[in-house]
N, C-alpha and C positions, 0 to 999 in steps of 0.2 A: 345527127343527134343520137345520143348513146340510149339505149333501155331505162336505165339509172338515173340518167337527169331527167326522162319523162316523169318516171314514177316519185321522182321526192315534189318536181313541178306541181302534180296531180294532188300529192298530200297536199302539198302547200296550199293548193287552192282551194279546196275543201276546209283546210285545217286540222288537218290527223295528224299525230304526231306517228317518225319514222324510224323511231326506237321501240325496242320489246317494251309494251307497257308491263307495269307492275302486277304480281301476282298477285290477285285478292285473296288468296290465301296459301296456307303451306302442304294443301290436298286435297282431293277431292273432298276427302270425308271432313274438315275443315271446313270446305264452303258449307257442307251440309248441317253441324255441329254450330255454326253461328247463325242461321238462320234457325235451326230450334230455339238458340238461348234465348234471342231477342222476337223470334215471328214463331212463338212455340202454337200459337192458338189460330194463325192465319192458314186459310188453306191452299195446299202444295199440290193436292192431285185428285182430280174428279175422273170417273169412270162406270159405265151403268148405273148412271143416277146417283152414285155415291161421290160423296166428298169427305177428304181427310184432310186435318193440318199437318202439318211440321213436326207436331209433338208426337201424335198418332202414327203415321209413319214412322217416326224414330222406335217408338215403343213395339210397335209389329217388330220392325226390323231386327230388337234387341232381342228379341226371343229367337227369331230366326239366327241368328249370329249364335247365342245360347243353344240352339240345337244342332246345328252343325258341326259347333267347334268340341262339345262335351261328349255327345250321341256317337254324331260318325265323324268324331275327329282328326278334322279340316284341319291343318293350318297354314301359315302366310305362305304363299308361292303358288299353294296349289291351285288346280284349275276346275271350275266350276260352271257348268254349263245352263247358259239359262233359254230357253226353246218357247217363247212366248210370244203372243198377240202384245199389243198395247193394253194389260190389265193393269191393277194396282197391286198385284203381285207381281211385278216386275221392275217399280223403285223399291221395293220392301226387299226382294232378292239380292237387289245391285246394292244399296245399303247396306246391309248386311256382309254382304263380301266385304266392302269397305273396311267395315269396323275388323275381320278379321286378317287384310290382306292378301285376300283371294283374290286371281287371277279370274276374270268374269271372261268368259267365252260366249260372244252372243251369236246364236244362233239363230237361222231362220226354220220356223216352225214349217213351212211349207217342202222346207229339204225331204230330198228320197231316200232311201236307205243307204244307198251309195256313199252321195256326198255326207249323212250323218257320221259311218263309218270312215270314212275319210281325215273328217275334220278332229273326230271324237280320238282317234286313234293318233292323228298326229300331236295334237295338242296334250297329250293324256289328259283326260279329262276322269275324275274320278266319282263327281255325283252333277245329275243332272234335274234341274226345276223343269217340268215339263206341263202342257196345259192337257188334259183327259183326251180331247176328241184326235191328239196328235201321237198316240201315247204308242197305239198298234204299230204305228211306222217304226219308233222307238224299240218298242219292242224286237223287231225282227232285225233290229241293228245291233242292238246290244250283245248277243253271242261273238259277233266281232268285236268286238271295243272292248278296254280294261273298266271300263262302267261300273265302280262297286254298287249304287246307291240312283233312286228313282223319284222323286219326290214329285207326288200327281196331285194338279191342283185342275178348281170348278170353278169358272167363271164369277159364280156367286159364293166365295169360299170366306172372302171377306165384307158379304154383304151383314147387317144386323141382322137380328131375331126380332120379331118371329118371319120377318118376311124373308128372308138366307133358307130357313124352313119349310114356309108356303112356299118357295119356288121350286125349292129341290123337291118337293113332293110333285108338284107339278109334271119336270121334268123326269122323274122315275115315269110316272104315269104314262108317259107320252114314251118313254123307252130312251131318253136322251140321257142317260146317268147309268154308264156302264160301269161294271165290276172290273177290279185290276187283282189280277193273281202273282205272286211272287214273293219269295222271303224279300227281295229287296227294294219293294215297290213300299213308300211312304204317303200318308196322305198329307198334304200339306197343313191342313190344320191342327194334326197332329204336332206337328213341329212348334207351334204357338204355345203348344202345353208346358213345354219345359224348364218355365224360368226368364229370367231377363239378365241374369248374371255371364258373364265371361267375362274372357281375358283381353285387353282391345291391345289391339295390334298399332304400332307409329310408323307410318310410312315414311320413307327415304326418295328424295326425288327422280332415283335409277330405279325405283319399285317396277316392273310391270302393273298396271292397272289391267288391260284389255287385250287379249289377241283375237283380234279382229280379221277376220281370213276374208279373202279378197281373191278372185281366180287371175291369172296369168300367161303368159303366152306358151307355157308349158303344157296347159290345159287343167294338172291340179293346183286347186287353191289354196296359196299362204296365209300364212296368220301373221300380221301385222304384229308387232311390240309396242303399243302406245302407254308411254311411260305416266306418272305423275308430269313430270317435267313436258314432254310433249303436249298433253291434255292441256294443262295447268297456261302453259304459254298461247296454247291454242282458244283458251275462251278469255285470258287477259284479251287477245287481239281482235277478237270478236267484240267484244263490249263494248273496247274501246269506239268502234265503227259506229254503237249503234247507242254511245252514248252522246253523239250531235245532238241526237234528239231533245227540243227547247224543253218537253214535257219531261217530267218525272218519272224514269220507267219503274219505280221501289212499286209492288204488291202488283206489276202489271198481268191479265191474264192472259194466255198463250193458248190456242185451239193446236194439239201435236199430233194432226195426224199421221205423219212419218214414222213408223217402225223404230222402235228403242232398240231395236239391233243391230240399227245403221250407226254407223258413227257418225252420223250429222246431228238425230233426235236424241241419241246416245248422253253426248257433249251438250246440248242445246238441253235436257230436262234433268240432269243430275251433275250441270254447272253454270251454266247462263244465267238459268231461270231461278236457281237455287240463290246465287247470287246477288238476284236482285229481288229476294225473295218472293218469286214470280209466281203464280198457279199454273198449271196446268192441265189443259184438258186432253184427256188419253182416248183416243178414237180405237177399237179395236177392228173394227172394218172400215176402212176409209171407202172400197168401194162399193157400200152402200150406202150411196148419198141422203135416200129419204130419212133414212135413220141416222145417218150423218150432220145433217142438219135440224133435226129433231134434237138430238145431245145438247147442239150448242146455241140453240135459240135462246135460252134462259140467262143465256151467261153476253154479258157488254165487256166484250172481249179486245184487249189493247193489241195483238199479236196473232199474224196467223203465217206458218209457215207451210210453205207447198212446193208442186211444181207443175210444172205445164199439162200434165194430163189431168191433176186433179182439180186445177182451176179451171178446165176445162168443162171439168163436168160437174160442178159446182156451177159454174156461170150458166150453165141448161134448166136449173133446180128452181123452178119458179118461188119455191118455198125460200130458196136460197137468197133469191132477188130482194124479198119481203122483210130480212133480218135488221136489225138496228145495228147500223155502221159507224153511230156516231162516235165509238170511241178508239176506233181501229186505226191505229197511227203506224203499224210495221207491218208489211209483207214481205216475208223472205221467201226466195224462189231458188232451188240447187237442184242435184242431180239430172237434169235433162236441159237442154237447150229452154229459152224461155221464148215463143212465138209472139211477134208484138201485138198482132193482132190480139192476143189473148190479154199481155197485160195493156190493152189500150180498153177491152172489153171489161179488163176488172178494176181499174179505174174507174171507170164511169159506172160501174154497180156499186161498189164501195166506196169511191171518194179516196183511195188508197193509192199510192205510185208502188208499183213493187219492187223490190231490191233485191236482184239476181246474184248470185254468189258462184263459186267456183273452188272445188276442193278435189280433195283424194283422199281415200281411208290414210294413205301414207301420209299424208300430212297433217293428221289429227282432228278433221278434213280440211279445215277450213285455208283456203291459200289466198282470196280477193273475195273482194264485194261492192257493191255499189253503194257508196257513201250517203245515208239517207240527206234526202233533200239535191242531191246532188247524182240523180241517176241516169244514165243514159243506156235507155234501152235497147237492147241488140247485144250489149258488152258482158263480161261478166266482172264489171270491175274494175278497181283497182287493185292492188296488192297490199292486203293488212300490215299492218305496222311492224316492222321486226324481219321482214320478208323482202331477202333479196332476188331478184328474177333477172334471166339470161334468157334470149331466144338464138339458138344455134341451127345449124345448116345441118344437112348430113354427115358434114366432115368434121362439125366440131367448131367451126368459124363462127363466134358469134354478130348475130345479126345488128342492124341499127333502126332505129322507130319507121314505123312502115312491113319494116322486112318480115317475111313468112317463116318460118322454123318449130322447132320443140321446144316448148316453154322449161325449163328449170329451173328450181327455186332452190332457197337454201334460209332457213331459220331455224330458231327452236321448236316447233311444231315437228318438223320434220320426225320419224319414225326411228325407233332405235334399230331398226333391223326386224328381217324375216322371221319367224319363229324357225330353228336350226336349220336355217338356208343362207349360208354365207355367202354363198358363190352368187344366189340372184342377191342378195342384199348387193354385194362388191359391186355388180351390175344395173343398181337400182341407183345408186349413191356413191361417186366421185368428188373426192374432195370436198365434200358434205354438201356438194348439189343433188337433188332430186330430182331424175327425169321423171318429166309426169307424163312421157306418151302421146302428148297433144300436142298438134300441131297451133299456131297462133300467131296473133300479129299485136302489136300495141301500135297506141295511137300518140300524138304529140302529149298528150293531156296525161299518159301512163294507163287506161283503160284498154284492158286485154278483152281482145274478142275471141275465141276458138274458131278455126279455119276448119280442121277435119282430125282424126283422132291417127296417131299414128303407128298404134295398135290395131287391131282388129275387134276391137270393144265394139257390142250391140250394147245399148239402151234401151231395155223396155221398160216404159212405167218409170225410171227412175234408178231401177236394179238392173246393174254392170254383170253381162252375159258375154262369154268370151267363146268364141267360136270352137278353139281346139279342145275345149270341155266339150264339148256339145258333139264333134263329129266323133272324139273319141269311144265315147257312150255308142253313140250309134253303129260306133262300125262293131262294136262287141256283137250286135245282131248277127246270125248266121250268114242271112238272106243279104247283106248290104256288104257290098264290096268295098265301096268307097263313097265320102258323102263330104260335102263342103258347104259351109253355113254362113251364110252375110245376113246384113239387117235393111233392112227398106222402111221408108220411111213411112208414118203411120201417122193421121191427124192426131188421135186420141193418145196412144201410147208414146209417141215418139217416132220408134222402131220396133218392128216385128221380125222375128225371125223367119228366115225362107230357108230350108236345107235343097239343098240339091244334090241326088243321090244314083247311085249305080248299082244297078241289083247282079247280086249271087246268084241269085235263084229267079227265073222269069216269075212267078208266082205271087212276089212281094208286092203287096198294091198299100194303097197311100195311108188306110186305115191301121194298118199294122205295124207302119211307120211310128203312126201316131200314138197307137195303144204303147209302144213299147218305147218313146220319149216320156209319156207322161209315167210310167210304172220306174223310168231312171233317173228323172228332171224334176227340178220344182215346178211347177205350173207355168212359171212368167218364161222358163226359158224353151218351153215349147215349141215346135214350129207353127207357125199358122198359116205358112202352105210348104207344100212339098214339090217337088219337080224332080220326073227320073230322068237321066240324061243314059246315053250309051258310053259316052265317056265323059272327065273335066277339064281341065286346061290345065297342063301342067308345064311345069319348067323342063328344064334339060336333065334335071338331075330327082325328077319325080314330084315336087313341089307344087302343088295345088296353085293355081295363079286366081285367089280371091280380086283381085280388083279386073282379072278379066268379067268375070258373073257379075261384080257391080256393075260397068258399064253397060255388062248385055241390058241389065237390069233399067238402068239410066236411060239405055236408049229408045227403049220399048216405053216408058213413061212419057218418054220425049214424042214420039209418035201418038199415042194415047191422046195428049193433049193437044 
């Protein structure tokens, strides 16, 4: 039995249809624009106790759009960096690019100088939205980058009066409300003063929306092209999935605590939710669960999207056990493996079945999901409507239902290409299939399981860490010869990093390791243990042999237990 007859079988049984559904609209800014006309006064996004509608968003946004395109004169194509937590200055940002055709670059606030430089420089990035306490790393990056413009915003920047004032006093007192010095350093409030007038920009379905960087087997990270057209195709096929559902999902609320810089929360809060003009609740620290679950106690929430470590440690939150579940009719579960234990465990605290998904930034993410009402735990899926898949061998043979291979797809979701990397785009995309890296098996029914990854992709938390980023940093060290980095398996995260390393210098001990990971790494891709060896396992022609260390690794767990 062919891949192809599994998966239209699988629709079929379910009921999905196995054409690209229809676009709910002709843009992003489109979806956005018809839920102000009609849900102008309904609310779109909560955040440190604040709530705003549709209309209010649109109105921030408009001034913001108003100051960049008049002030520091943006316009469509260019690339604009946004460096944020989950605030409400972060759909007001991405709105605003919208209406001008700005190129939104999302970044992770938690990046080191390195990768800022990196990213900011490939991409030309020409003004950047940044949150205060992230501003110093920023800073010491910016003399590398073509950086005109700095736009520094406070937590409470869009809180009302007088209480936006009672807090900032507060925090002055306490020394939490630093001073920025620079002719090019803006405050973001500032940017609200100037008007609501500009020029709106009409996007074209080849528009760039998003480069979205992503690391590779090269070690530095690409910037995705996610078009209108890609996005646009990408949340039709999503809806479609998750319009089974007998309820009515129109004003549903959504708990997001995923990162608007992933393209999962991305896609899911500035087109899903908009769509079905949804609310949302924006977590800026998901791993502070007490306060985590403090936000959204108040709120009889239809939607809560995660993934395995954070249901994890949600399901520990006695506070969390005590919530009102009665209206919770979706969980979406991506980025990491989903442990059954875990969704059998959040079942039975919420009354919820969770719906595990399966994507790639290349793919706008979204590539399968488990058809609500119809999930089978362990899988991640079927294949969203519109979405053709192949499982091939390593020679290119493709496989038959059962068989183990590299899953390939091919749809409109699919990525326009590398930002001016043609040669890994050629390599990424044959014949408008996309290899996605992973290894996988489907089942008679067309539900794809992942087998093992056939990249050297670590997963911590949910955030995709690629080992030759990681050893290359490291070896910059004086003291480090040589160093090779796998991921071990971890209850809570997933996967943790292990480096195993060969010193220069006999002097090098584990702490100096570590000082000097975290001073070039974002936090998650840390090691959190180290190991010096005398030598590594290499091939004939100098080749680090990583799946020797896994098995060392393997084997030793194996004994352990």
């Amino acid at each position: 039995m062919r891949i192809s007859d599994a998966v239209i079988n699988g629709r079929k049984r379910v009921g999905l249809s196995s054409a690209q559904p229809p676009f709910p609209a002709s843009s992003l800014l489109q979806i956005w624009t018809k839920a102000v006309s009609d849900s102008s006064a309904k609310p779109a996004f909560s955040c440190l106790g604040q709530t705003l509608s549709y209309g209010e968003i649109d109105q921030l946004s408009r001034r913001l759009a108003s100051y960049l395109q008049k002030k520091l004169k943006l316009k469509a194509g260019d690339r604009i960096a946004i460096q944020l937590p989950n605030l409400i200055q972060y759909p007001v940002a991405v709105i605003a690019a919208m209406k001008l055709g700005l190129v939104v670059v999302n970044t992770n606030p938690m990046y080191s100088v390195r990768e800022l430089v990196h990213q900011f420089k490939d991409s030309g990035v020409k003004t950047v939205i940044v949150l205060d306490q992230f501003y110093d790393t920023l800073a010491s990056a910016l003399p590398q980058t073509d950086v005109e413009h700095v736009i520094v915003t406070r937590p409470l920047d869009l809180l009302k009066q007088p209480k936006q004032a009672f807090l900032s006093g507060v925090m002055k007192m306490l020394g939490k409300r630093p001073n920025f010095k620079g002719s090019n350093v803006i405050d973001f409030k500032d940017t609200l003063e100037w008007g609501s007038s500009y020029s709106p920009y009409s996007a074209t379905l080849d528009d760039i929306c998003a480069l979205q960087y992503t690391g590779g087997t090269t070690g530095a990270s690409k910037g995705v092209k996610l078009t209108q057209f890609s996005l646009l195709s990408n949340i039709a096929q999503a809806l479609d999935v998750v319009s089974v559902v007998p309820e009515s999902l129109k004003h549903s609320v959504a708990v997001a605590p995923l990162p608007l810089y992933h393209i999962y929360a991305y896609s899911l809060c500035f087109g899903m939710l908009p769509a079905i003009r949804g609310h949302s609740i924006l977590i800026p620290d998901p791993r502070n669960i007490p306060l985590f679950v403090s936000a959204i106690k108040k709120f009889d929430f239809d939607i809560f999207c995660g993934l395995n470590s954070l249901f994890v440690a949600m399901l520990q939150n006695k506070d969390f056990q005590k919530l009102n579940f009665s209206k919770l009719k979706i969980t979406l579960s991506g980025g990491m493996a989903l442990m059954k234990s875990v969704a059998d465990d959040w079942q039975k605290i919420t009354g919820c079945i969770v719906s595990e998904g399966y994507g790639m930034t290349e793919s706008s993410p979204v590539i399968s999901m488990n058809p609500l009402g119809f999930e089978k735990i362990g899988t991640a899926g079927i294949p969203v409507s519109g979405t053709e898949i192949k499982v091939i061998d390593d020679r290119g043979v493709e496989q038959l239902v059962g068989g183990v291979g590299e899953l390939c797809i091919r749809g409109n979701q699919v990525m326009a290409g590398y930002w001016k990397q043609p040669e890994q785009t050629a390599e990424a995309i044959t014949d408008g299939w996309l290899r996605t890296g992973d290894i996988v098996s489907v089942d008679e029914e067309g539900y794809i399981s992942i087998v093992d990854r056939l990249k050297d992709m670590i997963i911590v938390s949910g955030f995709n860490v690629y080992p030759n980023e990681l050893e290359q940093t490291l070896t910059a060290h004086p003291s480090v010869a040589q160093c090779a980095a796998i991921g071990l398996p971890d209850n809570k995260a997933g996967e943790v990093v292990k480096m195993f390393v060969v010193k220069a210098d006999a002097s090098l001990n584990q702490d100096q390791v570590l000082e000097f990971c975290r001073t070039n790494m974002a936090a998650y891709k840390v090691p959190k243990h180290v190991e010096f060896r005398e030598h590594l396992p290499m091939t004939n022609v100098g080749k680090v042999l990583r799946k020797d260390l896994k098995a060392e690794e393997a084997a030793l767990r194996a004994t352990d237990s």
